[in-house]
C-alpha positions as CSV (number, residue, x, y, z in Angstrom):
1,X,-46.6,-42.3,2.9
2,X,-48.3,-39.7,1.2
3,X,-48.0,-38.9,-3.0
4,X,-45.1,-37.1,-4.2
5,X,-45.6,-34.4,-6.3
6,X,-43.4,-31.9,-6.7
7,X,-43.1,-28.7,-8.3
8,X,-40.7,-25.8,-7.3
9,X,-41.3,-22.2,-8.4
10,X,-38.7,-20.0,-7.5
11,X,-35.5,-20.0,-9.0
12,X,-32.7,-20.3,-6.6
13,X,-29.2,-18.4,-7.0
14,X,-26.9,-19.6,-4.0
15,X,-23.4,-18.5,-4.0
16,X,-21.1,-15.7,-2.7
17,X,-21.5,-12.4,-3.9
18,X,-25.0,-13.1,-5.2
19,X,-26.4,-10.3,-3.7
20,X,-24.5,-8.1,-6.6
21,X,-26.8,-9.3,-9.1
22,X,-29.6,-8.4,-7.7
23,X,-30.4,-6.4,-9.9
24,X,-29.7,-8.5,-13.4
25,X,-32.1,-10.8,-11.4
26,X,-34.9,-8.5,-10.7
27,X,-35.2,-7.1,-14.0
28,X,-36.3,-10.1,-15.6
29,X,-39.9,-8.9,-13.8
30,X,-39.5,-4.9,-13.9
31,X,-38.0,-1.8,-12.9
32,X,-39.7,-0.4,-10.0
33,X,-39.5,-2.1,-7.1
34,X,-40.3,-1.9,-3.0
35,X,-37.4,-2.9,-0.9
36,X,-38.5,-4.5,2.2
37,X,-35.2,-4.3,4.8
38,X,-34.3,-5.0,7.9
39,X,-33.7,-2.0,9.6
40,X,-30.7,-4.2,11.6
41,X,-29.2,-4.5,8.4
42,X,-28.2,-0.6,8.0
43,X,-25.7,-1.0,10.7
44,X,-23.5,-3.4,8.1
45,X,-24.1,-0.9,4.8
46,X,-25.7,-4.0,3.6
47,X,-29.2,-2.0,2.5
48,X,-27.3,0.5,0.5
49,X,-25.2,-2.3,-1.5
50,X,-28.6,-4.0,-2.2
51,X,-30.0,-0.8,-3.4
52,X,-27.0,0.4,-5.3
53,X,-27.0,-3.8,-7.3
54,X,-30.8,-2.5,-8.4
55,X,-30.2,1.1,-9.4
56,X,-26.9,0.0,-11.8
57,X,-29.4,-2.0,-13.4
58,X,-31.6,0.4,-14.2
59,X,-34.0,-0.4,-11.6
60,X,-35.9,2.3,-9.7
61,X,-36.1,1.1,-5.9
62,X,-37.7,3.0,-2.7
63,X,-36.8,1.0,0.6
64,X,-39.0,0.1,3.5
65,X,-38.1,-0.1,6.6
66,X,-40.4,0.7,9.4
67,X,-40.5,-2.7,10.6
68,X,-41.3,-3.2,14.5
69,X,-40.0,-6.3,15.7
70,X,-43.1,-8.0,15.1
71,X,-44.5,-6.6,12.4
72,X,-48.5,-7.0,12.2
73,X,-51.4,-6.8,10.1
74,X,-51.2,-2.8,10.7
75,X,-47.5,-2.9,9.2
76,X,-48.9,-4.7,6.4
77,X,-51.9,-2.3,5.9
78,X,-49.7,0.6,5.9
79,X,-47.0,-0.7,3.6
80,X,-49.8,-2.1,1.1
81,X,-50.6,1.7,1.3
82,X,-47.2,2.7,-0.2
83,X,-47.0,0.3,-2.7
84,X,-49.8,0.9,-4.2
85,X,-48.8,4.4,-4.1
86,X,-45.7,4.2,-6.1
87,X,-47.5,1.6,-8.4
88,X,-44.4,-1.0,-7.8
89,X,-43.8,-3.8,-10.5
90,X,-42.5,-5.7,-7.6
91,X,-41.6,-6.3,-4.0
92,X,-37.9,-7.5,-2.8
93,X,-37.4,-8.3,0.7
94,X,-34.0,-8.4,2.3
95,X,-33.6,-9.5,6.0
96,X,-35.1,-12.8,8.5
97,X,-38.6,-14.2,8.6
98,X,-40.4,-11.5,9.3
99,X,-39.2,-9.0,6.5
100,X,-39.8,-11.9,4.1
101,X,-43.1,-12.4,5.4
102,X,-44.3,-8.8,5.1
103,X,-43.0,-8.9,1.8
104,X,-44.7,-11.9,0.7
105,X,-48.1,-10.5,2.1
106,X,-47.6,-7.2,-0.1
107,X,-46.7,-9.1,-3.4
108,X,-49.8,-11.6,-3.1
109,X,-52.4,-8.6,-1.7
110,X,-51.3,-5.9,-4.1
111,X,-54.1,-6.3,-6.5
112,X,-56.7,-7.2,-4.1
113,X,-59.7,-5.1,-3.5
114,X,-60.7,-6.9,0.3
115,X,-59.6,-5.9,3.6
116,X,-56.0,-7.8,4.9
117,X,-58.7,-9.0,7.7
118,X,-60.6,-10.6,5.3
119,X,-57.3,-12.9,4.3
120,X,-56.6,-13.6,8.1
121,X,-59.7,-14.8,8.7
122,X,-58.9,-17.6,5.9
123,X,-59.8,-16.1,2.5
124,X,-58.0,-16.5,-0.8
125,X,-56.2,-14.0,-2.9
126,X,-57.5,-14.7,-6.3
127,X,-56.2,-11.6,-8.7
128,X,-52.2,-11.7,-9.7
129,X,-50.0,-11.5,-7.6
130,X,-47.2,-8.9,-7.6
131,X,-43.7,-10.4,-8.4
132,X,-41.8,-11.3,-5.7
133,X,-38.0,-11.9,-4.7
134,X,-36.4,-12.9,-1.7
135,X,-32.9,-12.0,-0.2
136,X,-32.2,-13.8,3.0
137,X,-30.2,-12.7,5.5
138,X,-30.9,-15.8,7.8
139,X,-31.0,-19.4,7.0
140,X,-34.5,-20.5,8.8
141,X,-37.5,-19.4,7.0
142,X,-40.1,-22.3,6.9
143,X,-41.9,-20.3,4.5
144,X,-39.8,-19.9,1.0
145,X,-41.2,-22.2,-1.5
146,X,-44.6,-22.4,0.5
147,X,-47.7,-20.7,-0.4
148,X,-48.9,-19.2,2.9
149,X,-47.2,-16.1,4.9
150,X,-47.3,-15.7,9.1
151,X,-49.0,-12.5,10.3
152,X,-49.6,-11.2,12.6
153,X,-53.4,-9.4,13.6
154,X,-52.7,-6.8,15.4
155,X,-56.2,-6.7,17.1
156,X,-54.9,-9.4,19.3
157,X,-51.4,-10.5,18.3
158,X,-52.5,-13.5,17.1
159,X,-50.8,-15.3,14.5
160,X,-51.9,-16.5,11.5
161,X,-50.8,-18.3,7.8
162,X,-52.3,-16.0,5.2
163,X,-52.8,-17.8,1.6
164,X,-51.2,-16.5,-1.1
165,X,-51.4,-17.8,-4.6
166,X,-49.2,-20.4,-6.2
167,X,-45.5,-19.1,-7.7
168,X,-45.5,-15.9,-5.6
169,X,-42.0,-16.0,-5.2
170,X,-40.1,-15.3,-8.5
171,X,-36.4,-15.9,-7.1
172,X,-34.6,-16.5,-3.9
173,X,-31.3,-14.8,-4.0
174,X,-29.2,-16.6,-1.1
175,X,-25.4,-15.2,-0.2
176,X,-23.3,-16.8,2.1
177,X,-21.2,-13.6,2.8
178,X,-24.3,-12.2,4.8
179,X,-24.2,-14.7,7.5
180,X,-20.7,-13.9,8.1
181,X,-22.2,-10.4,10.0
182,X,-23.7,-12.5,12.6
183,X,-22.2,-13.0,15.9
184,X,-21.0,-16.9,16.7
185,X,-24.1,-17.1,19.5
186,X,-26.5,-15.1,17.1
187,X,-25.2,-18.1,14.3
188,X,-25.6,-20.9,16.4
189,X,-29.2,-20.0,17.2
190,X,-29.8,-19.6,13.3
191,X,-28.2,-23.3,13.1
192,X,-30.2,-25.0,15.7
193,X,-33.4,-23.2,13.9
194,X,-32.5,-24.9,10.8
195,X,-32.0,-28.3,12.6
196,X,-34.8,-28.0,14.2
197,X,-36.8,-27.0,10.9
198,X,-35.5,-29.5,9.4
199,X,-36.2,-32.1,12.0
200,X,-40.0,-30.9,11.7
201,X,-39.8,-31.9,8.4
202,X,-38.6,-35.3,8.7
203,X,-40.6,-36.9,10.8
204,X,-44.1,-35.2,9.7
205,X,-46.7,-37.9,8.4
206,X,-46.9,-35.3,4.9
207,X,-43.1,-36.3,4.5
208,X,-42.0,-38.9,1.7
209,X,-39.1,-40.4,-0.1
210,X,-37.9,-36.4,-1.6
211,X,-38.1,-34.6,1.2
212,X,-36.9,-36.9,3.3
213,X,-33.4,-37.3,1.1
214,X,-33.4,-33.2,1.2
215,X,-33.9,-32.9,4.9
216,X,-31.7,-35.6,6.0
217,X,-28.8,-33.9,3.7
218,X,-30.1,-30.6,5.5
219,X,-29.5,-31.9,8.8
220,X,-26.2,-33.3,7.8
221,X,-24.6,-29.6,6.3
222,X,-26.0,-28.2,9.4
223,X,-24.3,-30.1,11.9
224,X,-21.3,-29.6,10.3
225,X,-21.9,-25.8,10.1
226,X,-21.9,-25.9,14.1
227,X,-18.4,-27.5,14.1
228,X,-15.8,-25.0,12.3
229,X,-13.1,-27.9,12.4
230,X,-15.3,-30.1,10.5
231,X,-16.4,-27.5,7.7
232,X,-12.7,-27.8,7.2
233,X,-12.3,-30.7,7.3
234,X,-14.7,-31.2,4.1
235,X,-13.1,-28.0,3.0
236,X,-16.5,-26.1,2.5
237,X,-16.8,-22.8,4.3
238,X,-19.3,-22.8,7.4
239,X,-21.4,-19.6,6.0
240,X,-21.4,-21.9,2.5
241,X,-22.8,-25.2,4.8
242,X,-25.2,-22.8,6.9
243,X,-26.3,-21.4,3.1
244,X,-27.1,-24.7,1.5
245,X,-28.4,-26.4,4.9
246,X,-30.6,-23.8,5.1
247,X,-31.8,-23.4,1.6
248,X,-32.6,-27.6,1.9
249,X,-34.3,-27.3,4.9
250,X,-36.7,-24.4,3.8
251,X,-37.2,-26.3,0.5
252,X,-37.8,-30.1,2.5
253,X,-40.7,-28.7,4.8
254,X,-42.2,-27.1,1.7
255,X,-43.0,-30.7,0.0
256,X,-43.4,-32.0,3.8
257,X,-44.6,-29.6,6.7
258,X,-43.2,-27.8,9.8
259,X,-44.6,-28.1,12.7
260,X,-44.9,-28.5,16.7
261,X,-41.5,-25.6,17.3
262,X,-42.4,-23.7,14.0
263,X,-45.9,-23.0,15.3
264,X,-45.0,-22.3,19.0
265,X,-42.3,-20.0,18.0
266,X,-44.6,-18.4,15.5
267,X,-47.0,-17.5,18.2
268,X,-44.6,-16.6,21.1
269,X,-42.9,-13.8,18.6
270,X,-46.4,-12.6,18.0
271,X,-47.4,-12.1,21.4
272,X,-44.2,-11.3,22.8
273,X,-42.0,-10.8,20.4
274,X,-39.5,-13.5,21.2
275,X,-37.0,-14.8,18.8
276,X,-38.3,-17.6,16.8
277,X,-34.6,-18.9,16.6
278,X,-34.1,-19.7,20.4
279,X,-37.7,-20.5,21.2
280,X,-37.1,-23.4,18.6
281,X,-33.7,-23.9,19.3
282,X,-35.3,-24.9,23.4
283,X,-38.2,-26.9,22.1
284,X,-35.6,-29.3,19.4
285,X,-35.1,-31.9,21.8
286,X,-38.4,-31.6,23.3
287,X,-39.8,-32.7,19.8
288,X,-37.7,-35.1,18.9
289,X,-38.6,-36.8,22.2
290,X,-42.2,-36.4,21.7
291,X,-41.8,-37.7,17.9
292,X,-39.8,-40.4,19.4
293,X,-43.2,-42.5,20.5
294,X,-44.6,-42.5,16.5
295,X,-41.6,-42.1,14.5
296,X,-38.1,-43.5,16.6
297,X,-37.0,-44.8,13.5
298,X,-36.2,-41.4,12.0
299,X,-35.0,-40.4,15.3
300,X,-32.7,-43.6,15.2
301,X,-31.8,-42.0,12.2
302,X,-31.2,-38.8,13.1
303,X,-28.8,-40.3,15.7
304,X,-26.7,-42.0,13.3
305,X,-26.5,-38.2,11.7
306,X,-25.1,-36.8,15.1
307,X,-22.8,-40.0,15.3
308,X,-24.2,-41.4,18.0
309,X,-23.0,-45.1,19.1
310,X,-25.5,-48.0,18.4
311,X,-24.0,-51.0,19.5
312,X,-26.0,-53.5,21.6
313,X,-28.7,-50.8,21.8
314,X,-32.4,-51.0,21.0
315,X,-33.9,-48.5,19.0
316,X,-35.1,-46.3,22.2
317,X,-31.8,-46.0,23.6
318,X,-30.7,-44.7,20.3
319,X,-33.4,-42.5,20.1
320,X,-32.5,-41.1,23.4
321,X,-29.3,-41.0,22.7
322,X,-29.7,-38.7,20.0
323,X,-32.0,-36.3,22.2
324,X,-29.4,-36.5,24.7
325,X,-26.3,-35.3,22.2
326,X,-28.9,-32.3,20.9
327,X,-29.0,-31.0,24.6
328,X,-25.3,-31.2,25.2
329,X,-24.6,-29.6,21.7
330,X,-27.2,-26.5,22.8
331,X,-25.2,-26.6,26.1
332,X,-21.6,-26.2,24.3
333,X,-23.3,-23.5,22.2
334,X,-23.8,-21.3,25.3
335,X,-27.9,-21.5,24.1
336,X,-30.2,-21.2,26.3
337,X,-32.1,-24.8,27.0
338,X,-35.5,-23.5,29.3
339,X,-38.1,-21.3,27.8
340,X,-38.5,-19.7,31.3
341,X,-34.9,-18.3,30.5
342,X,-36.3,-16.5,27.5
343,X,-38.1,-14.3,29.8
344,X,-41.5,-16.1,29.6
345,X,-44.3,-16.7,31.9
346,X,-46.1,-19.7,32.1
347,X,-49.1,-17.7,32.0
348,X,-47.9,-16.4,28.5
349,X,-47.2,-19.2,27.2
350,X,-51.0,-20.6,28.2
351,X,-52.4,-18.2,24.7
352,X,-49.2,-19.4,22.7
353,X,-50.1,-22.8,23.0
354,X,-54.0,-22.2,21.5
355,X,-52.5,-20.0,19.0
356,X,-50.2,-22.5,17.9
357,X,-52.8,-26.0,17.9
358,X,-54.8,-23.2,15.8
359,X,-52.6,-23.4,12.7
360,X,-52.7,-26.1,9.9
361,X,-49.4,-26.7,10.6
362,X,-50.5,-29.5,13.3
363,X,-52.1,-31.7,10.8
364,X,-48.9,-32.9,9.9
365,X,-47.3,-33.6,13.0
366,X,-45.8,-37.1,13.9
367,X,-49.1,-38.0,16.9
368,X,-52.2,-36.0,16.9
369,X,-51.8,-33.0,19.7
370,X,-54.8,-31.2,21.2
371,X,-54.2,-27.7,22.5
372,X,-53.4,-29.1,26.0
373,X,-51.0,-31.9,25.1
374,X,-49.3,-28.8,23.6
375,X,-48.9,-27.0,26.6
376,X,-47.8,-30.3,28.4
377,X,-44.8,-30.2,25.7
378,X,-44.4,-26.6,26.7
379,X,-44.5,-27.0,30.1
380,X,-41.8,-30.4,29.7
381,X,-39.9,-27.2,27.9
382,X,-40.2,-24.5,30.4
């Protein structure tokens, strides 16, 4: 088991209606900040009430939103630009992974003086960092309390995990009420990412007694986020469960590691811009399987989770037990359960799989995997 150390930077605020003090929460660092939005997010009013929490505060905000749906080293280059322009103190984003990731990219390369190709060929930001603050709108982002970013180079839509320095993110600002705007199949995707996250997390060799307590809790709230009778039943509201699963799984894989669906899905949106949500929610029982022949006690585990029967059973029957209630659960959610029915290639997914064995991610995953046992786990998936 590998050393526990912990230290967390950003200060969490979870709880409904958070979002209105937004502002109270971003002054602490300064009063000119760049608002990094989803441009979905319009469509709700949701980007005004964010802007009009700052600007009752004092706060002097200019919003962001030229985001393609994968953003990419250009988007970067080009908002860095602006920033630097309006001589921010700080950069908020508000939306999913990828406006969280741009946003983290800006804050840590603000006061750098190298090209943004420099960083994605590996280098290190070593001046300060720009304060920055996170407002999710989704519940799945592996890289909150991490210190690395995805982007994307848009010379070859390849992805990579830019460094930033340590304590980037000042504050994570996490309300339930903004998952209650998704649709039940757009939720359940969410969900299943979390799982699946969360999963990642559990059975990587970087995991230890911490994160495995965090994660396992994770993957408990979360199942019971995909079940509306049970979040009554324990009388906490579903968005509430999908808040705090989520929050526990992004802070669990930050003291362990994602890994084999994180970096697949992270290179698949890259290329082909495909939704990192369903592309892991396909590959979850495809990893659990494959973690199965290292680690079939935490899948054992997992199973006891889903309430899977264990009488007279060996471990592997458990173990595929559990794999086999995760496919019947992405069957009841209406998900789709073949990456072929994402409207992929097998052709496509040939580059995905290099980019993804590229990334430090795979150091930490349950069995050593070379580029082409990936693609077998893809192909096992397609």
């Amino acid at each position: 088991m590998a050393d526990f150390v912990f230290k967390i930077s950003p200060n969490v605020v979870l709880g409904p209606y958070t979002m209105a003090r937004l502002g109270q929460v971003a002054l602490t660092w300064g009063t000119k900040y760049m608002l990094i939005a989803d441009p979905i997010l319009k469509e709700f009013d949701l980007v005004a009430k964010a802007v009009t929490a700052l600007e009752e505060k004092g706060i002097s905000v200019f919003v962001f939103d030229d985001i393609p749906s994968a953003a990419t080293s250009s988007t970067l280059e080009h908002a860095l630009s602006l920033a630097r322009g309006a001589r921010i103190h700080g950069v908020i984003s508000f939306g999913g992974i990828k406006t969280a990731s741009l946003g983290r990219a800006i804050a840590a390369l603000f006061n750098e003086s190298h090209d943004v190709s420099d960083f994605l060929a590996g280098a290190q930001p070593y001046s300060g960092a720009l304060p920055f603050i996170e407002v999710p709108s989704t519940c799945r982002d592996p890289f909150v309390f991490a210190d690395r970013t995805p982007v994307v180079d848009a010379r070859n839509r390849q992805i990579r995990l830019v460094k930033t320095q340590n304590a980037v993110c000042k504050a994570v600002v996490i309300d339930p009420n903004l998952y209650m705007h998704m649709s039940p199949n757009t939720a359940s995707s969410m969900i299943f990412h979390a799982i699946s996250l969360a999963v990642e997390g559990y059975v990587s060799t970087k995991s230890n007694f911490f994160s495995e307590t965090i994660l396992g809790k994770s993957i408990e709230m979360l199942l019971l986020a995909l079940d509306p009778e049970q979040s009554k039943l324990v009388g906490t509201p579903q968005e509430m469960l999908i808040a705090q699963g989520g929050c526990m799984a992004s802070m669990g894989v930050a003291i362990s590691s994602p890994g084999v669906a994180t970096a697949i899905s992270l290179a698949c949106n890259a290329r082909y811009k495909t939704s990192t949500s369903l592309v892991c929610s396909v590959l979850l029982p495809y990893i659990m399987e494959d973690a199965s022949r290292a680690k079939v006690d935490r899948i054992v585990t997992i199973g006891k989770m889903l309430g899977v029967g264990s009488a007279g059973l060996d471990a592997s029957e458990v173990a595929r037990a559990a794999i086999d209630d995760i496919r019947r659960r992405l069957a009841l959610a209406g998900l789709p359960t073949r990456l072929k029915d994402l409207g992929l290639s097998i052709d496509q997914l040939v580059p995905a799989a290099e980019d993804a064995s590229a990334l430090d991610l795979m150091n930490y995953i349950p069995r050593a995997m070379s580029s082409d046992d990936l693609f077998d786990l893809i192909k096992q998936a397609y």
